[in-house]
Structures are given as structure tokens and as C-alpha cells.
C-alpha positions as CSV (number, residue, x, y, z in Angstrom):
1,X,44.6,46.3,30.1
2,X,43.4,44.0,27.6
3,X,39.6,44.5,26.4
4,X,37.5,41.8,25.5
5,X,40.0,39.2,26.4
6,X,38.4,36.3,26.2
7,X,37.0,36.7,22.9
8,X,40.7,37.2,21.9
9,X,41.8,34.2,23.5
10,X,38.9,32.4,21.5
11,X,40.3,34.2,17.8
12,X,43.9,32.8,18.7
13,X,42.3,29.9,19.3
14,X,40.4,29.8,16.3
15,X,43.7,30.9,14.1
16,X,46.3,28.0,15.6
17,X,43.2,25.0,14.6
18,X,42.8,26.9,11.1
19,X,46.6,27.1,10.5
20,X,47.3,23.8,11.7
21,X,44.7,21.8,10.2
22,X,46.5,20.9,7.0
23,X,48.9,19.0,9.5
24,X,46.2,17.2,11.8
25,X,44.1,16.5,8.5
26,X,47.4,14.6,7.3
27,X,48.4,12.9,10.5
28,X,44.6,11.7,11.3
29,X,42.7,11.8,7.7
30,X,42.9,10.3,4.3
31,X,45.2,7.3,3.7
32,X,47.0,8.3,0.6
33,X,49.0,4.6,0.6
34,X,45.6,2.8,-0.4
35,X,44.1,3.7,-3.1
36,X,41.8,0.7,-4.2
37,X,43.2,0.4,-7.8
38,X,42.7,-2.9,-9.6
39,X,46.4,-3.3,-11.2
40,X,47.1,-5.6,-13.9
41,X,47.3,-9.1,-13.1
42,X,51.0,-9.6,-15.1
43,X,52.9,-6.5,-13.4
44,X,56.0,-8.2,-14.5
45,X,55.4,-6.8,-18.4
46,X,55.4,-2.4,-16.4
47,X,58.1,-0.7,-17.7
48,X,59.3,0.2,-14.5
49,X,58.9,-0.8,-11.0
50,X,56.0,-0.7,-9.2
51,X,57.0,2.0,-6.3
52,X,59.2,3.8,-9.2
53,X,55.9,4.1,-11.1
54,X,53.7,5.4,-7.8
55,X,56.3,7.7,-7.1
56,X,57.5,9.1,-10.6
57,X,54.5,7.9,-13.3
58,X,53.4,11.6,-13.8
59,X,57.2,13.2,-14.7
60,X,57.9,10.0,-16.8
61,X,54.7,10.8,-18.7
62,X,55.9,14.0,-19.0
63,X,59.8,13.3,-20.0
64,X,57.5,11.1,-22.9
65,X,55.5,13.9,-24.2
66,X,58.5,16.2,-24.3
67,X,61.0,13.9,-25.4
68,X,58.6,12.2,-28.7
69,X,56.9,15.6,-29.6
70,X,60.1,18.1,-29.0
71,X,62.9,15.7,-29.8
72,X,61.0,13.4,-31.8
73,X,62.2,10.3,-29.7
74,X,59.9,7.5,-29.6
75,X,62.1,4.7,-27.6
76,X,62.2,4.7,-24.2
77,X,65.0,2.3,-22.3
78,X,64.2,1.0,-18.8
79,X,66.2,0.9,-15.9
80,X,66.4,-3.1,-16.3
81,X,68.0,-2.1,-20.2
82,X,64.4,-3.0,-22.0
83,X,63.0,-1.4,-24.8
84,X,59.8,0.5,-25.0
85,X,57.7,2.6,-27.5
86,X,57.4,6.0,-25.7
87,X,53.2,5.9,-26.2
88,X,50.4,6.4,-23.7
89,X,47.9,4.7,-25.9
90,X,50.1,1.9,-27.4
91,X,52.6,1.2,-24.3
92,X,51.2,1.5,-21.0
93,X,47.1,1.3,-22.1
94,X,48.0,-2.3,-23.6
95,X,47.7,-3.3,-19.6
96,X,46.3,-0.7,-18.2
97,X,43.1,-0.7,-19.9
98,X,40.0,0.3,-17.8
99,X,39.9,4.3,-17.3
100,X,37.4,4.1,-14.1
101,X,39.4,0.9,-12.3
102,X,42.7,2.2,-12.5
103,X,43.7,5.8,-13.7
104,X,40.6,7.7,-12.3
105,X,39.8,5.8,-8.9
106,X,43.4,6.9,-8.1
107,X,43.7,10.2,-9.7
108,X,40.6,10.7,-7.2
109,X,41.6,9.2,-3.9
110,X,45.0,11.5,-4.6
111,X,42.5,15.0,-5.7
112,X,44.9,15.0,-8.6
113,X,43.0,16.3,-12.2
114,X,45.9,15.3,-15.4
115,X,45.3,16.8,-18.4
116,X,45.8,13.8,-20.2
117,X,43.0,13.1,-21.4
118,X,42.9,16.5,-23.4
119,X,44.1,14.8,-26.2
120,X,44.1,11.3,-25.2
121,X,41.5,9.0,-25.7
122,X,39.7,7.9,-21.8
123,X,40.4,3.6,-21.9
124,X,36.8,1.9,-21.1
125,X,36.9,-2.0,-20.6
126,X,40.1,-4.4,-20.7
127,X,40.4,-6.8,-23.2
């Protein structure tokens, strides 16, 4: 004989909304596909793709940092065979210029926190 049963069948209860939620939050909460980013007006001059840079921006940052401070490689070549200086500051802040337009108001909407700007300087206004 079960005591208390219907507070048991309110704990399971309980449990299955707790240990689902991460799945209903996903399905029914925050759009992660719109992130309100002003991009640079010439996106032609990227280095990359736009979805490549979406989906891969953070471990090409890091394949940068380990490849001009470890291996002391400073070239990066481009899928389309192009040329680039492997450089945060001098490469990809040249368009992407304003900190709180771009970098932060999708670092935000995706609760992501880089450590970039540990030793980076934070871009303020474009040119």
C-alpha cells in the first residue's frame, strides 16, 4: 500500500517538468537564429562565409591564437584561396568595428562570455 500517494504522484510530477524543461525551454523559448546584430554593410571583404563564420567563428579564433602564438604563423588562407593576416585587431576588427552592435549583442542573445577581451582591446565606434 502506497502512503501519501498523491503527494508522490505530485513529486513525479514535479521531477519529469524539472528534467524536461531544458527540452520544452528549447522547443518553445529563445530564438537562437536571430540575434539582432548589425553586420557590416560589405560582407563580401569576411574571410569566410557567412554561415561558416556563425557556425565555426569561435574555433577559427582559436586555430588563430594557437597557430600565430605556438607556431608563429601569421597567414591565414581561405577556403576561396585568399590571403589573410591571422589578427583579431588588424583583420576581422577592420569591419567589424563596434563592440556593443555586433560582438556583444550576440555573445548575449547566445549567454556565451569569450575571453577575448582579456587581452584584446573592446572595439567602440566604426569608422
Amino acid at each position: 500500500m502506497l502512503y501519501n500517494k498523491s503527494a508522490v504522484y505530485i513529486g513525479i510530477v514535479i521531477l519529469v517538468i524539472l528534467l524536461t524543461s531544458p527540452f520544452w525551454v528549447g522547443l518553445f523559448g529563445h530564438n537562437y537564429t536571430s540575434t539582432g546584430i548589425t553586420t557590416p554593410k560589405d560582407q563580401a571583404t569576411c574571410i569566410e562565409n557567412a554561415d561558416f563564420m556563425r557556425a565555426q567563428h569561435m574555433r577559427l579564433l582559436n586555430e588563430w591564437r594557437d597557430k600565430a602564438l605556438r607556431d608563429e604563423t601569421r597567414t591565414y588562407v581561405a577556403t576561396d584561396g585568399k590571403k589573410w593576416e591571422i589578427s583579431l585587431q588588424n583583420t576581422c576588427m577592420r569591419c567589424h568595428t563596434n563592440y556593443k552592435s555586433f560582438c556583444e549583442k550576440c555573445h548575449l542573445s547566445n549567454s556565451v562570455s569569450p575571453y577575448c577581451w582579456t587581452c584584446h582591446i573592446i572595439p567602440t565606434e566604426g569608422k
